[in-house]
C-alpha positions in Angstrom: 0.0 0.0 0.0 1.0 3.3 -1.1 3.8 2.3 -2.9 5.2 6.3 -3.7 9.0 5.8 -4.7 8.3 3.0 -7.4 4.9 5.0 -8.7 7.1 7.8 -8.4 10.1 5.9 -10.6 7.1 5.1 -13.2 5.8 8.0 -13.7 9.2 9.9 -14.5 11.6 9.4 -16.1 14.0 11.6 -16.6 15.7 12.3 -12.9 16.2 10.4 -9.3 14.7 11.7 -6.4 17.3 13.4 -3.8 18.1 13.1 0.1 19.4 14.9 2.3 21.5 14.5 5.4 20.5 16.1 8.8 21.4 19.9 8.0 23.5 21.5 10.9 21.1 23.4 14.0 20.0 26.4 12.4 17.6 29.2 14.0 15.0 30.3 12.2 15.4 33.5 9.6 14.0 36.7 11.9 11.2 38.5 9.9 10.0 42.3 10.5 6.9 42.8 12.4 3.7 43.3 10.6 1.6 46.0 11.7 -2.1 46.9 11.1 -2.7 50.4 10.4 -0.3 51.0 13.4 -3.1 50.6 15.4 -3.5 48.5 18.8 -5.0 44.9 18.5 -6.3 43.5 21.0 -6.2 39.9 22.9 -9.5 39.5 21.6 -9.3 41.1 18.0 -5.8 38.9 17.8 -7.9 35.6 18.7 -10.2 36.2 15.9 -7.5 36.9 13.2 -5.7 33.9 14.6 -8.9 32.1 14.1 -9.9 33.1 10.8 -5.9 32.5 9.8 -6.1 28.9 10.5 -9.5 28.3 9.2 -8.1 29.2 6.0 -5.1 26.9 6.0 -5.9 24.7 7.8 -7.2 20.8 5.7 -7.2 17.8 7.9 -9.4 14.9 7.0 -12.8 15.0 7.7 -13.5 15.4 11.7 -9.9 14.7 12.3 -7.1 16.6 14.1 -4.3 18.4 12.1 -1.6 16.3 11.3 2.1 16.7 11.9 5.4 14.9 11.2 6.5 12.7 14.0 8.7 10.5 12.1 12.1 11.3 9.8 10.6 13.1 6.5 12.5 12.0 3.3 13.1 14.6 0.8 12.3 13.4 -3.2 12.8 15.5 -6.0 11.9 14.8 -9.6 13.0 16.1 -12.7 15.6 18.5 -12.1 19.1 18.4 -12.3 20.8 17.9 -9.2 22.5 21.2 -9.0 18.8 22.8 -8.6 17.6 19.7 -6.6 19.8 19.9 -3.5 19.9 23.1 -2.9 16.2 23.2 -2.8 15.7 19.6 -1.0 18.5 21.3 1.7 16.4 24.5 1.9 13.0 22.3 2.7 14.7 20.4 5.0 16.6 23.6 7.0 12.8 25.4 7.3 11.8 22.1 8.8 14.9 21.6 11.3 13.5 24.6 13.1 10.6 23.3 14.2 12.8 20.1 15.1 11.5 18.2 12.3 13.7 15.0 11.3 15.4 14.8 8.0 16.3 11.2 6.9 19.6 10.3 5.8 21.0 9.6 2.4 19.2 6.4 0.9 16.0 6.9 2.8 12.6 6.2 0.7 10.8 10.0 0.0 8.0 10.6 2.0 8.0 13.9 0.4 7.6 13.9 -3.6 8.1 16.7 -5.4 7.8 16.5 -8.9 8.2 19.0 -11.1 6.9 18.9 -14.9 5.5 21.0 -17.4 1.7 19.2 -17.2 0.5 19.2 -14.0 -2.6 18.0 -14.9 -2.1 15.7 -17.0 0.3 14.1 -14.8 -1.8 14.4 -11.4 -4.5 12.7 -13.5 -2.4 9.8 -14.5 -1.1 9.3 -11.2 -4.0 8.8 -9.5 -5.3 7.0 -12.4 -2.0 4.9 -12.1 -2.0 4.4 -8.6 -5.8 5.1 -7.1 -4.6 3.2 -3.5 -1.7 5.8 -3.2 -4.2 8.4 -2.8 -7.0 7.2 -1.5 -7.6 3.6 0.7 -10.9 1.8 0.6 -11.0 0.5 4.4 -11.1 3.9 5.8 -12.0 7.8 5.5 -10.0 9.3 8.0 -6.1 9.4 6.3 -6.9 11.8 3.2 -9.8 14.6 2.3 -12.0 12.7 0.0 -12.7 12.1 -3.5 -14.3 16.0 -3.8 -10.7 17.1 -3.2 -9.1 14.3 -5.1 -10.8 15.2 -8.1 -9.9 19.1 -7.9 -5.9 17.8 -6.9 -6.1 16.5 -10.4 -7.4 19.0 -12.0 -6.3 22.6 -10.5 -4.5 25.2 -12.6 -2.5 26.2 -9.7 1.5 26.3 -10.5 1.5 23.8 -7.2 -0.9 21.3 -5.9 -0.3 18.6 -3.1 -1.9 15.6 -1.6 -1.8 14.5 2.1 -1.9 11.4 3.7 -1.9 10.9 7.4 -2.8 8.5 10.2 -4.2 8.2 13.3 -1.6 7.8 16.0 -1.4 7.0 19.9 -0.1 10.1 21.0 2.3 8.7 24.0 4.0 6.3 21.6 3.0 7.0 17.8 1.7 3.9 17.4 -0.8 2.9 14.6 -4.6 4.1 16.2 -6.9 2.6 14.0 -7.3 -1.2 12.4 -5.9 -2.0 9.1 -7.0 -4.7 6.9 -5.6 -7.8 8.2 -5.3 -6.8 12.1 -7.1 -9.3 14.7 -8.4 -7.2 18.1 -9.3 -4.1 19.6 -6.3 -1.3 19.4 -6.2 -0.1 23.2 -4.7 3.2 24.5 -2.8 2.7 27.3 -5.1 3.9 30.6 -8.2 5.6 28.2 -9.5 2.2 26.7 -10.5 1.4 23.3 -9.1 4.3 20.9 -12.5 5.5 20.0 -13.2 6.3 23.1 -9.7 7.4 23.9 -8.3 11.6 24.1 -4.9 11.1 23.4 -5.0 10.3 19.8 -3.0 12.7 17.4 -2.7 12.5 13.4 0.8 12.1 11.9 1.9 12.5 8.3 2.9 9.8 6.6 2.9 10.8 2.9 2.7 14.1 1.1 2.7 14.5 -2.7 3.9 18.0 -4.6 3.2 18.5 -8.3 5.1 21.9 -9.3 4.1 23.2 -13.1 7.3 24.3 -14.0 5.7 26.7 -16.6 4.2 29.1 -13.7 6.9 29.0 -11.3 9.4 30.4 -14.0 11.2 33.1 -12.5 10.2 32.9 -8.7 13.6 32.1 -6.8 14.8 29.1 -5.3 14.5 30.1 -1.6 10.7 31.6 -2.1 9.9 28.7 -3.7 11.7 26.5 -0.9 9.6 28.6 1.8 6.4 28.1 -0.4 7.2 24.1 -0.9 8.4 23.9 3.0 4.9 25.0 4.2 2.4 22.6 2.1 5.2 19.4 3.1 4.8 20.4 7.1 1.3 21.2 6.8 -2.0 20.5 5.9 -2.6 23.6 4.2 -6.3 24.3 2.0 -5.1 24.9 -1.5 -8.7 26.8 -1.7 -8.1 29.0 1.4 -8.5 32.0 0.8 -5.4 33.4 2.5 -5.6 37.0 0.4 -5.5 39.4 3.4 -2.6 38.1 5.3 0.6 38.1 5.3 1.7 34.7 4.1 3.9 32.6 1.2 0.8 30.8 0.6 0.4 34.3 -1.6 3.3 33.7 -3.7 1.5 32.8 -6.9 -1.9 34.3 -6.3 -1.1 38.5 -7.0 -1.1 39.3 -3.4 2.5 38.5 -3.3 4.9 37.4 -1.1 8.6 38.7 -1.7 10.0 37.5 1.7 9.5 34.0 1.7 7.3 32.5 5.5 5.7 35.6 7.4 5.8 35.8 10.8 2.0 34.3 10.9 3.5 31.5 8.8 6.5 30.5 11.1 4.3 30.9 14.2 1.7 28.5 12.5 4.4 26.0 12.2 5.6 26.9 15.7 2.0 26.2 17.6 1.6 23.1 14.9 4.4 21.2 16.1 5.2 22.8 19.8 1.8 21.3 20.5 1.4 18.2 22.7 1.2 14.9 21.6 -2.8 14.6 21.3 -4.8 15.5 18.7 -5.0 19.3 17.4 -8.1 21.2 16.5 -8.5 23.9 15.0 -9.4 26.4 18.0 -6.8 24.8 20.0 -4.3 25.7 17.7 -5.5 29.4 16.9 -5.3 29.5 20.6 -1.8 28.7 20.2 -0.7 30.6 17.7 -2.0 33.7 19.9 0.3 32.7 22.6 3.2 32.1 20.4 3.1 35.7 19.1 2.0 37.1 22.4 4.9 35.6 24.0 7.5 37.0 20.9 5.8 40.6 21.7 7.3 40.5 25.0 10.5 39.1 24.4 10.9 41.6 21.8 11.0 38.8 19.0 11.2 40.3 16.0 9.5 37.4 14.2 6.2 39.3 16.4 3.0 39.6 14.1 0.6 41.5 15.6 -2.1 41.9 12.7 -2.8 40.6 9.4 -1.8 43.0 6.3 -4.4 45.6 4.9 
């Protein structure tokens, strides 16, 4: 079952996906504060941007939690040359060292494809077409966002599109939370009982899958592009949120513009996303967070502070 590296291998050709080593500890890249209208916002005013920020972005499964990386994540990239490939693979993989994501060694199997190509489309379509169990599994509804979204994956005219796959997980020991095909027994969680019944269940990522149209990203640099690709491999992100008045990468391609790379609303969604205990993550929860995160940067006179969304 979901098979990527050898659907990946047969649907392309002409390169071999990269890996990259552990980068060295980096901090994250400060960004200037963003201001609203240099007016005061309050707690409460905060909360509801905060709010309306992740509704936006945020895209788990139906009436599940928002999935993180617990595991290594494995770098792939497809069809460029390796002097293009590494730098970008080592870019993805430095964004996601500072929120002390893993990056698998050389010769691990990609759990993050990125391919790039010059027909999206036509090449989304024939993947799933190809490979219908890499993207979706019969036996149960809660590891992907449905056929609906499926559908427009393969036929958006975005320059990038993605696919998502994650599991539910024991949150004390990341351990598989629901039955697969084959399994005898109940799956128990240690002191709450059987899982359904159980709190401390998170979702982890286990597969994410980048198309890149080569033909409208032309001209966007490597590191802007890294930034852009970093946040849709960490995150569940909506590719229909409508993300227009804030300040985010998700703007990159859509004339709001993003010249910067991730906003301070960006990193502090990845901050609260993966600073967050090992349980499942809602949506309010997480806005919650994400409130604190910047509240606590305002005090410590954090330049990466973002105290408003742009006009």
């Amino acid at each position: 079952m979901l098979n990527w590296p050898v659907m990946m291998m047969s649907a392309v050709i002409s390169a071999t996906p990269g890996q990259v080593a552990p980068p060295a500890a980096t901090q994250a890249t400060p960004e200037e504060a963003v201001r609203l209208e240099d007016v005061v916002v309050t707690s409460r005013r905060l909360r509801d941007e905060a709010g309306a920020f992740v509704e936006e972005l945020a895209a788990p499964p139906p009436n599940r939690g928002l999935a993180r990386w617990r595991g290594a994540v494995c770098i792939g990239v497809v069809n460029l040359s390796e002097s293009v490939a590494r730098p970008l693979i080592d870019h993805i993989a430095t964004v996601a060292n500072a929120y002390d994501v893993r990056i698998g060694a050389p010769g691990c199997s990609p759990n993050v494809v990125i391919i790039f190509t010059d027909d999206a489309p036509g090449l989304a379509t024939a993947l799933v077409s190809r490979e219908p169990g890499a993207f979706r599994v019969g036996w149960s509804r809660k590891l992907d966002r449905g056929k609906e979204a499926l559908d427009a994956f393969q036929v958006s005219d975005g320059p990038v599109r993605w696919w998502h796959i994650s599991m539910p997980v024991i949150g004390a020991t990341g351990r598989r939370a629901i039955r697969m095909p084959g399994d005898e027994g109940p799956i128990y969680v240690p002191g709450e009982g059987r899982v359904n019944n159980g709190r401390p269940i998170s979702d982890q990522l286990s597969k994410v899958m980048i198309i890149v149209d080569m033909t409208k990203v032309e001209g966007t640099s490597l590191p802007l592009l890294g930034d852009y690709l970093a946040m849709v491999a960490l995150a569940q992100v909506d590719p229909e949120g409508d993300t227009g008045r804030f300040d985010t990468v998700l703007n990159l391609f859509d004339g709001h513009g993003r010249a910067a790379g991730l906003s301070g609303w960006d990193r502090a969604y990845l901050s609260s996303l993966y600073g967050a205990h090992w349980e499942r993550v809602d949506p309010y929860t997480h806005a919650s967070a994400i409130v604190r995160d910047l509240r606590r940067a305002e005090r410590e006179g954090d330049d990466v502070a973002v105290v408003g969304p742009t006009k």
